[in-house]
C-alpha positions as a printed Julia matrix, in Angstrom:
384×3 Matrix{Float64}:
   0.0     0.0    0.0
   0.88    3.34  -0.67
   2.26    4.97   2.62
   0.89    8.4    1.47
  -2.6     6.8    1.65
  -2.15    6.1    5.3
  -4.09    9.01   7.35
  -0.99   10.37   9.18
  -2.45   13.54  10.44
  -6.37   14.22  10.74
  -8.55   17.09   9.89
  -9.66   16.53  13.36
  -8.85   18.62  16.42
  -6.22   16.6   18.82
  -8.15   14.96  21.5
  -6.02   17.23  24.67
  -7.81   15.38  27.72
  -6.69   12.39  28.2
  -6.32   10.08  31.76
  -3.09    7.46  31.65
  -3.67    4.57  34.26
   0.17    4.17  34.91
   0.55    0.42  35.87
   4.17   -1.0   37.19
   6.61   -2.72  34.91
   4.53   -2.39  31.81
   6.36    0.12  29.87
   4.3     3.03  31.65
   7.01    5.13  32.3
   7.85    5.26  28.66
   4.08    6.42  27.65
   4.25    8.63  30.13
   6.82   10.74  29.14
   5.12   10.65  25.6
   2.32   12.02  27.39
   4.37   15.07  28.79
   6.51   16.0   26.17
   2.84   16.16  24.14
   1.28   18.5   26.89
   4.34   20.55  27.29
   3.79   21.13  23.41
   0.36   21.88  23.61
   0.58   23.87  26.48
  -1.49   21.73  28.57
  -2.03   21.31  32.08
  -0.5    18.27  33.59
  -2.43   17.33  37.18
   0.8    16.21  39.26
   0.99   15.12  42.63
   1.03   17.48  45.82
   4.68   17.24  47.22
   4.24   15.08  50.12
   3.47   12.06  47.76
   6.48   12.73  45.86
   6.15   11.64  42.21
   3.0     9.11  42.96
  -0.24   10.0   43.99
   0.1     8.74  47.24
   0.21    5.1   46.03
  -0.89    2.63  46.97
  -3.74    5.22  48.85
  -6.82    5.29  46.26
  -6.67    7.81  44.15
  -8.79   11.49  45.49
  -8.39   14.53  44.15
  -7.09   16.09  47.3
  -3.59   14.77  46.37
  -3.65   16.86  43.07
  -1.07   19.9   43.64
  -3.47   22.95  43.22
  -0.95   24.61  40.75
  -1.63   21.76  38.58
  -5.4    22.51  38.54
  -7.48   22.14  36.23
  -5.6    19.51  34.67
  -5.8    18.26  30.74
  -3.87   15.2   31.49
  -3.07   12.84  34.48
  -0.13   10.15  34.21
   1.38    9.66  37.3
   1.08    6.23  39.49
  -1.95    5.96  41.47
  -4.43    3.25  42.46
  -7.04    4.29  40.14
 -10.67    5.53  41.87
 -12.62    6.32  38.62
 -15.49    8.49  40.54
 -12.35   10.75  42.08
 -10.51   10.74  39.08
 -14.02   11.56  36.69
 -14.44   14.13  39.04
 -10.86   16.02  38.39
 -11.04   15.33  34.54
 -12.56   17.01  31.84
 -15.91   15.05  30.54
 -14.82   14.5   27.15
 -11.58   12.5   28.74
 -10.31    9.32  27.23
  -9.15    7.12  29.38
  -6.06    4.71  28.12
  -3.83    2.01  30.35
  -1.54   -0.67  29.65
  -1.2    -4.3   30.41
   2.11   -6.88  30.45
   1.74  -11.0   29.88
   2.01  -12.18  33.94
   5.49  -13.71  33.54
   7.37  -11.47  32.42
   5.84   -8.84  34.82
   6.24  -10.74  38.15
   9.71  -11.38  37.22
  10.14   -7.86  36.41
   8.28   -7.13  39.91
  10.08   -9.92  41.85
  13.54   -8.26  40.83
  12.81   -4.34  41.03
  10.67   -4.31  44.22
  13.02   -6.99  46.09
  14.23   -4.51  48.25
  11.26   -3.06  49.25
   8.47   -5.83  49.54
   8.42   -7.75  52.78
   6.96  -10.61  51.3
   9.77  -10.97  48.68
  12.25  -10.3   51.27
  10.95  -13.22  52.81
  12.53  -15.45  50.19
  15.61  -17.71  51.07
  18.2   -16.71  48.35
  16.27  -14.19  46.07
  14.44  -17.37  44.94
  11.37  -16.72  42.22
  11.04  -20.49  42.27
  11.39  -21.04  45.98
   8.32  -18.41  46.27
   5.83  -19.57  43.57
   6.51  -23.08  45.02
   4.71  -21.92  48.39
   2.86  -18.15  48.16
   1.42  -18.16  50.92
   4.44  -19.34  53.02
   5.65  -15.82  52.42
   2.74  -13.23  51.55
   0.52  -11.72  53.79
  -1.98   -9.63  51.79
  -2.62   -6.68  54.66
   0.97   -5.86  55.12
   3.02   -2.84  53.4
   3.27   -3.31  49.75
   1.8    -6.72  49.47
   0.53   -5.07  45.95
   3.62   -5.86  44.27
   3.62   -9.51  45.08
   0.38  -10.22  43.63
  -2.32   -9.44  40.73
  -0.27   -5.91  40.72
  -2.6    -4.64  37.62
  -5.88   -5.74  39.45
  -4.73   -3.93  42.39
  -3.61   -0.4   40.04
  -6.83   -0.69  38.32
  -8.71   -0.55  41.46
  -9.52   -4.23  42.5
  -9.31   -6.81  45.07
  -5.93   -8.59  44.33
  -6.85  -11.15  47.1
 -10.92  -11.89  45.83
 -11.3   -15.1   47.2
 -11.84  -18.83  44.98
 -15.09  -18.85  45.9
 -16.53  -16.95  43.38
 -13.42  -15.47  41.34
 -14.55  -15.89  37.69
 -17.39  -14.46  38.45
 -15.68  -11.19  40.12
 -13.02  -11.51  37.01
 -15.76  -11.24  34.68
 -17.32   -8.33  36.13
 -14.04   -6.58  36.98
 -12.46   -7.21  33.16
 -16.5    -5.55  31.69
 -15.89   -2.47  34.14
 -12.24   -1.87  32.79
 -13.45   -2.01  29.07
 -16.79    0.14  29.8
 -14.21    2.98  31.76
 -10.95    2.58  29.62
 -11.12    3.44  25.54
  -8.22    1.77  25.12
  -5.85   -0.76  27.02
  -2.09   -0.94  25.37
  -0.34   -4.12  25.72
   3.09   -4.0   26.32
   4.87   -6.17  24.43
   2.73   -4.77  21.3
   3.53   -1.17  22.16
   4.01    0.17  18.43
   1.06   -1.38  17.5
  -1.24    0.08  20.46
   0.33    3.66  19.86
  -1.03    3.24  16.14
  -4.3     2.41  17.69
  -4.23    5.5   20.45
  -3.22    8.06  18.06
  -6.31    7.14  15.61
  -7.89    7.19  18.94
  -7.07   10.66  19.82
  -6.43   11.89  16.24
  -2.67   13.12  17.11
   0.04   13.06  14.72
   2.66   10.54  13.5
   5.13   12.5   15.36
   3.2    12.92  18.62
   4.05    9.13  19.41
   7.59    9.11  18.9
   9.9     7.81  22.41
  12.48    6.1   23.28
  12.85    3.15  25.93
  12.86    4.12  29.72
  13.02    2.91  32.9
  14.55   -0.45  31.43
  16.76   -3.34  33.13
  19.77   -4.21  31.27
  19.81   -7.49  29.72
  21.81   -9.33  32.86
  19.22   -8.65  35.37
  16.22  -10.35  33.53
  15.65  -13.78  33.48
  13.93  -16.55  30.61
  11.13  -18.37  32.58
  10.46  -21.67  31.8
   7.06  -22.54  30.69
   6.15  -24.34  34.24
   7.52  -21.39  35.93
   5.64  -19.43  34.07
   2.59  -21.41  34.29
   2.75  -20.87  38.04
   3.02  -17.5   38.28
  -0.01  -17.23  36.08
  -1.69  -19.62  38.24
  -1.15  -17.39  41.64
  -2.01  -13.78  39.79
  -5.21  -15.79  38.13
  -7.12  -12.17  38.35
  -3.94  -10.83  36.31
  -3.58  -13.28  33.66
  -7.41  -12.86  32.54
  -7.11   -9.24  32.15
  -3.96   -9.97  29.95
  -5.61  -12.8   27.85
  -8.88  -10.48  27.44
  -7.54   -7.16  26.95
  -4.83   -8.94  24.4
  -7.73  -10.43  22.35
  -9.1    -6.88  22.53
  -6.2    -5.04  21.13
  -5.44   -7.72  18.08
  -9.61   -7.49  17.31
  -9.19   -3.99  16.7
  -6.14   -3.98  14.94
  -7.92   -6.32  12.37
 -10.19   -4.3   11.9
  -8.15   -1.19  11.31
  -6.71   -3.43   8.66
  -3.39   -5.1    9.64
  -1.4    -4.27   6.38
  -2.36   -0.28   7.28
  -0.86   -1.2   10.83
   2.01   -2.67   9.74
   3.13    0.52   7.99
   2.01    2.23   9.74
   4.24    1.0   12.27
   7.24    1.13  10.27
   7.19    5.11   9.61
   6.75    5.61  13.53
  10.24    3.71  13.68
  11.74    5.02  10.71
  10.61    8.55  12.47
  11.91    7.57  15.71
  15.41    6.7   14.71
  15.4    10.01  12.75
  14.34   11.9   15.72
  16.82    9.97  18.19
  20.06   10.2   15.88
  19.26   13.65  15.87
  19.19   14.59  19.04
  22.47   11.99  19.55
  24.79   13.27  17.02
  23.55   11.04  14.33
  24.43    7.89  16.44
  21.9     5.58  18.26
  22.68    6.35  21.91
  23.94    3.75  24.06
  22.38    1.95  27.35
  24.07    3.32  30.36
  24.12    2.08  33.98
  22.88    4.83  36.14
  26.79    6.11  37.66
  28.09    6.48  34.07
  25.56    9.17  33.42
  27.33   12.63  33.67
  24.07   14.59  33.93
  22.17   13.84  37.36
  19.22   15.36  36.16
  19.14   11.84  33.36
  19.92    9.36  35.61
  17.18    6.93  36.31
  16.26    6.0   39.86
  17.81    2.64  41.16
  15.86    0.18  43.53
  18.87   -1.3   44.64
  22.02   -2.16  44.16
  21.34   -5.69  42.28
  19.47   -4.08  39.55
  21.07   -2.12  37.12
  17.71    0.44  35.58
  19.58    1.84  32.33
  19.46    5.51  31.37
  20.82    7.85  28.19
  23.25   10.96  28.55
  23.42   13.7   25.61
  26.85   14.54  23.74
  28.18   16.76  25.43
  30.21   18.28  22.35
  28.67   21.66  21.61
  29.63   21.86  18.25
  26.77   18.6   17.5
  24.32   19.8   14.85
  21.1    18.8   14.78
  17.73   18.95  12.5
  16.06   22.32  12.35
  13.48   22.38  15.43
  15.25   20.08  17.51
  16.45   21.71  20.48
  18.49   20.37  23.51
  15.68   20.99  25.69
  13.21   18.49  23.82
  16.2    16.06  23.25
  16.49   16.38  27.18
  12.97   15.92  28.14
  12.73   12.56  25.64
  15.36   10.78  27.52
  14.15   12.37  31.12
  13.33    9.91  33.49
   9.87   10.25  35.81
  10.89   11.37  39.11
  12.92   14.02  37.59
  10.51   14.82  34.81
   7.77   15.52  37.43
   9.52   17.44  39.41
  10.9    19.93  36.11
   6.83   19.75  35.13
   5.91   20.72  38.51
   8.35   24.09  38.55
   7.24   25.13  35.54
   2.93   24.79  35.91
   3.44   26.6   39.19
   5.32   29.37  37.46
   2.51   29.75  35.16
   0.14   29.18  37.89
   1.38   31.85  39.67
   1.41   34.64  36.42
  -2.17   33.45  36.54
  -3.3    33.94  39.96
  -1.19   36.59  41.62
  -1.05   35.93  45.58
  -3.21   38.29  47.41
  -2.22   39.56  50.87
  -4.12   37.94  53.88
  -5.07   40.66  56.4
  -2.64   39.51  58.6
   0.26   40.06  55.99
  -1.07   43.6   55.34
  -1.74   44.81  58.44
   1.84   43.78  58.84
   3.42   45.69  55.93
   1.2    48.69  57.59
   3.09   48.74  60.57
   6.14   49.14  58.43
   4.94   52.38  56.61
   6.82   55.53  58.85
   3.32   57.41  59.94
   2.68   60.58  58.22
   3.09   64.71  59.95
């Protein structure tokens, strides 16, 4: 097919209010810097967390709108972690919002999960030896669901979205079924991770945005020695104890693949291609013409890059700039968009966050409380 034939841009206005469900180890943090970078360019308003939660909404609190910085208010977007409430969060948002989330196959996310949050989950801690396999051969030797993040050590997406990761047998499929038809009736769209090209194809469409509004690169990544190949059994098991998971996976993959189809899966698949072929344009630009290299977080000069690091064990992999001044790059690519691709989240919110209050502030000028003027009275020398 002819690529010019493929509806690149739309006469339609870009669809500005949208609501990002960011679920752990999925390739969230990589949409959400997409998300950002398009707000940023938009001018947009961003709802961000108030500082006391840090770069979450309070997580794993439910979501309420009190934990919204008020500089970020009223918000066009909303992308940071939270466990999603959808009445508190449809109360923040904009009517006409689309809400979007993502979804990774159970394996490869509990490893993921079992790695990163080692350090921090009691239940994994538990484990003799760092053992995945000593854990799935006994759960419930080590997890207690009450205790401080017991959310990462099982049905993790269930839990984000909302739900009861610990719904009892008695009566699961029945709870899965209802819990999978409420995520499809609130969410227009659920990405799968390992198809992530193919879901941006369908969320631009979606939100009638532009070829180059869905151009990233890779964040928040493990480098190749700190991930493991699961064997099918292995697999099988952890499948078996994040049941509530692994449905939403299997349904939510049929999902995406029906509506690919019908979008036509030739259009999709060159569709696809040109978002690469833009991508590696846009990223050899901003690197000096070079694809830029995987770097453990100490060998990257610029703090303000380097990707947080859950412990020493894992290695989470980051990008640096050239630093050579004399680098050329394409007309309209500036260092500071190069910078923000590559940004990772905590530092990303926090440059967001400094910037909406600025404008918040040329917005709504502080007014002095009585107490402050009475003050600034007493200061005035009195008048002969």
């Amino acid at each position: 097919m002819d690529s010019s034939s493929l509806p690149l841009s739309s006469s339609k206005p870009k669809h500005t209010n949208v609501a990002f469900l960011k679920t752990h180890k999925t390739a969230s943090s990589t949409m959400q810097n997409l998300l950002f970078r398009f707000a940023e360019r938009n001018n947009l308003t961003v709802a961000l967390p108030v500082q006391t939660c840090g770069h979450q909404f309070c997580y794993p609190r439910p979501f309420n709108s009190q934990l919204v910085h008020p500089h970020t208010l009223p918000p066009n977007v909303i992308a940071n972690h939270m466990r999603f409430n959808h009445a508190e969060t449809h109360r923040l948002m904009p009517n006409d919002t689309v809400y979007v989330t993502i979804l990774r196959e159970p394996g490869s996310m509990f490893e993921s999960l079992f790695i990163y949050c080692y350090p921090s989950c009691q239940t994994f801690r538990r484990v003799p030896n760092s053992s995945l396999e000593a854990f799935l051969d006994n759960p419930w030797r080590y997890y207690q669901p009450n205790e401080k993040d017991s959310m990462y050590a099982r049905n993790t997406l269930t839990f984000d979205l909302g739900g009861d990761k610990d719904h009892p047998e008695d009566g699961l499929a029945e709870y899965s079924r209802a819990f999978v038809a409420e995520t499809e009736r609130v969410f227009s769209l659920v990405m799968i991770a390992e198809y992530f090209d193919e879901s941006l194809v369908l969320l631009r469409h979606l939100l009638s945005w532009e070829l180059e509004d869905m151009l990233y690169v890779k964040l928040n990544m493990r480098t190749s020695g700190s991930k493991r190949r699961l064997s099918p059994g292995l697999s099988a098991k952890i499948r078996n104890w994040n049941a509530l998971d692994a449905r939403l996976y299997d349904h939510f993959n049929d999902t995406l693949w029906q509506r690919l189809d019908a979008l036509g899966l030739n259009n999709v698949a060159d569709e696809v291609r040109m978002l690469r072929r833009a991508q590696e344009r846009l990223v050899r630009g901003c690197f000096g013409g070079q694809l830029p290299r995987h770097l453990k977080g100490t060998e990257i000069a610029n703090k303000d890059l380097r990707p947080w690091q859950p412990s020493s064990k894992v290695d989470i992999v980051g990008y640096d700039l050239p630093t050579n001044a004399n680098i050329s790059r394409p007309e309209g690519l500036t260092h500071d968009l190069c910078l923000k691709l590559i940004m990772p989240e905590v530092q990303y919110t926090k440059v967001l966050l400094q910037s909406q209050s600025l404008r918040y502030l040329a917005q709504h000028p502080p007014t002095l409380t009585t107490a402050a003027k009475n003050a600034a009275l007493k200061k005035v020398p009195p008048r002969h």
